[in-house]
C-alpha positions, 0 to 999 in steps of 0.5 A: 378791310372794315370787317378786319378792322373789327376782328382786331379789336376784339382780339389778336392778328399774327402776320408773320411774314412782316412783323411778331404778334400785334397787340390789339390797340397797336394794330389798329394804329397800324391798320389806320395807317393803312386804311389812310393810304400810310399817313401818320394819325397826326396827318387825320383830320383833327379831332379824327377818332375811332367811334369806340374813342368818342366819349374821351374825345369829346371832352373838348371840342374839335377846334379846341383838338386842333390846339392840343394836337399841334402842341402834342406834334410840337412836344414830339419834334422836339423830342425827337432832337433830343435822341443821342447817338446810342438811342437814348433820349437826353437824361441822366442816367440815373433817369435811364433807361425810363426817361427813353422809354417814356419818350418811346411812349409818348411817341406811340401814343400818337400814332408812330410807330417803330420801323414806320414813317418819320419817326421809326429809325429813331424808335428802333434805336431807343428800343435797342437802347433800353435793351441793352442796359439790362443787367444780368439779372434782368434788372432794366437800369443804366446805372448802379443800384446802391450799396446794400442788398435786401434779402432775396436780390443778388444785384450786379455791377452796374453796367455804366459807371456812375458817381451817384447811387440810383438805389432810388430810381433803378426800380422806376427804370425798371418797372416803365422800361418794362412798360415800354418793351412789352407795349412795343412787343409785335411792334418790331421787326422780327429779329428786335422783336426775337430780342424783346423777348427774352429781355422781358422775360428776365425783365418779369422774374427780376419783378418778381423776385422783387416783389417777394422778397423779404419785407420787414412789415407784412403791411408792405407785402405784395408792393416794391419799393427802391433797390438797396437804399434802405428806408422806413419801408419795403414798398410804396404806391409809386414804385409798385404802380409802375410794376403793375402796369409792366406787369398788365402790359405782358399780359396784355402780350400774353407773356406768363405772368400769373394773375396773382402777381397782379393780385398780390400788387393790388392787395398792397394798393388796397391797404394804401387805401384810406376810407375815411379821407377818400384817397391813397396813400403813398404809403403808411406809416412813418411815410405816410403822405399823399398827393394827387398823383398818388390817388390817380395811381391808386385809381389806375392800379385798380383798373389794369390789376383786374380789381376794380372797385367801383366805390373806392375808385368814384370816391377817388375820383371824385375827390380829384374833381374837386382839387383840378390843375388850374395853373401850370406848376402847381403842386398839391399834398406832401412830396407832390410832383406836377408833370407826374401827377398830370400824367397819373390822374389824366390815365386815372380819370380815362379809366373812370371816364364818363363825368369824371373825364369830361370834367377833368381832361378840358382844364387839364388840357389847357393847364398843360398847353399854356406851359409849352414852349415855343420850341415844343418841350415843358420846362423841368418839374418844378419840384427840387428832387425831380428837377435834375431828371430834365425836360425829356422826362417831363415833354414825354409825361405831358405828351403822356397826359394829352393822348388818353383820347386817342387810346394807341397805347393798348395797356391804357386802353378802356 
């Protein structure tokens, strides 16, 4: 079993009898399941890692592991009371189907998977969920997308009727749904997981088809920004660090997605880039504004898009060291978001690891711990816009933010 387990982690298992194709990372979740007699990860002995985990794991030491792995089990029962009876996790929907596959997320963060122990049933029925908001034209989004249409999309009726407009959200559903299906791809059973394939096929030409179309400043090439809502540009930071990630993920799964999709993503980061300040912007121009959630976007982008850049990124982060989260709800920059940059810049900062990390993750850690509930869930964010999104959304980007050092969810792992 030992020298399986070594096997995965350089490359791919197929067990066909039982299950599609593993991706590396999850498999080695569900062989520890194994190896431990079928207990989940939260039943390890605390602070429990894989040798390749330790430089992330001992940021904090064990007892202080102890704390943060209650909170995140506290934050993951509360969740799971929060699932609805088609399989979605409480959200609006114009926060859906992304408010479910975060919370998918966060639960495979950890350890659990779908089919699999105490929380398996319910992942299945938000995996179905997700899928089944596709429309037509592969967009992953629950409601309408807006009035108007750029050039190059043909977007249909929305497959829930809704009296608010998501032009602004329907491409976040769509990129961190995308996300979520291509992590869970080989996590299924067979007939999901015959499902899964074809909604991330379409899911993928929809990005696509998205990313080329016409944008009105070359500046914005190769990004994404919001689906019919027409605003001072074509593409942002936010918007096309998500399609990045989806993007990396079906790689990962070895889905077909050419390395200049990637490449034309990363090129649109990269003029979000300013030298002289040291950060990323969420974008130019007459928007131009920054946050740190937008400068742990642009280190993470740099990261999974297969570019990295050691000088920009150690900049970036060392620009982030220096603003750390020392109180709970805090905001910094122009438009920031706190659970959403906690979640960018914990991801950015276990990419860039060694000092970076080990400065970074302890105060984090004990920022977020000290905002739990009693019953488990983060209060809604604190900024007016996101605020309506609710506390699924962001219990499962704080969950998110705290299992970096486990390294379960493979497009994140170092």
């Amino acid at each position: 079993m030992r020298d399986l387990f070594r096997w995965v982690k350089r490359g791919m298992l197929h067990l066909p009898s039982t299950r599609c194709k593993f991706q590396r990372g999850a498999l080695a979740a569900f062989l520890l399941l194994v190896l431990s007699g079928g207990r989940a990860l939260s039943q390890q002995p605390a602070g429990a890692v894989l040798p390749e985990q330790e430089s992330l794991a001992s940021a904090i030491s064990p007892q202080a592991w102890v704390h943060v792995e209650a909170s995140i089990e506290r934050a993951l029962a509360w969740l799971a009371r929060q699932q609805k009876g088609d399989g979605s996790f409480n959200a609006p929907m114009t926060a859906q189907p992304a408010a479910t596959s975060l919370a998918v997320m966060a639960f495979i963060s950890k350890g659990h998977l779908p089919g699999e122990g105490p929380y398996g049933r319910q992942l299945d029925a938000a995996i179905d969920f997700v899928v089944r908001c596709q429309q037509p034209n592969g967009l992953l989004a629950a409601s309408g997308a807006g009035q108007l249409e750029p050039q190059g999309l043909q977007l249909q009726t929305s497959v829930v009727t809704t009296g608010a407009s998501s032009g602004k959200t329907a491409n976040y559903n769509h990129g961190i749904s995308g996300l979520m299906l291509t992590e869970v791809y080989g996590l299924t059973d067979r007939a999901r997981c015959a499902k899964l394939k074809p909604a991330i096929l379409k899911a993928l030409e929809f990005s696509r088809r998205d990313q080329i179309a016409g944008k009105t400043n070359p500046q914005d090439l190769g990004g994404w920004r919001y689906l019919n809502y027409r605003t001072s540009g074509d593409s942002d930071l936010s918007v096309t660090s998500w399609q990045l990630m989806f993007y990396r993920s079906a790689r990962n799964a070895e889905f077909p997605v050419p390395k200049q999709y990637a490449d034309d993503a990363v090129g649109y980061v990269l003029r979000c880039w300013d030298q002289q300040q040291g950060i990323f912007y969420y974008k130019r121009g007459s928007e131009q504004r920054w946050s740190r959630g937008m400068v742990g976007a642009g280190i993470l982008c740099l990261a999974l898009g297969g570019q990295p850049d050691e000088r920009i990124s150690t900049r970036a982060g060392d620009w982030l060291l220096t603003r750390p989260f020392s109180q709970f709800g805090e905001t910094m920059g122009t438009g920031d978001r706190f659970f959403y940059s906690t979640y960018y810049c914990s991801q950015a900062m276990a990419q860039l690891g060694g000092r970076h990390w080990r400065q970074f993750f302890p105060q984090l850690a004990n920022v977020l711990l000290q905002g739990q509930e009693p019953s488990g869930e983060w209060p809604a964010e604190p900024y007016a816009n996101d605020r309506t999104y609710g506390n699924t959304y962001t219990t499962a980007l704080a969950v998110l933010s705290l299992t970096p050092p486990l390294q379960l969810l493979p497009v994140y792992q170092r």
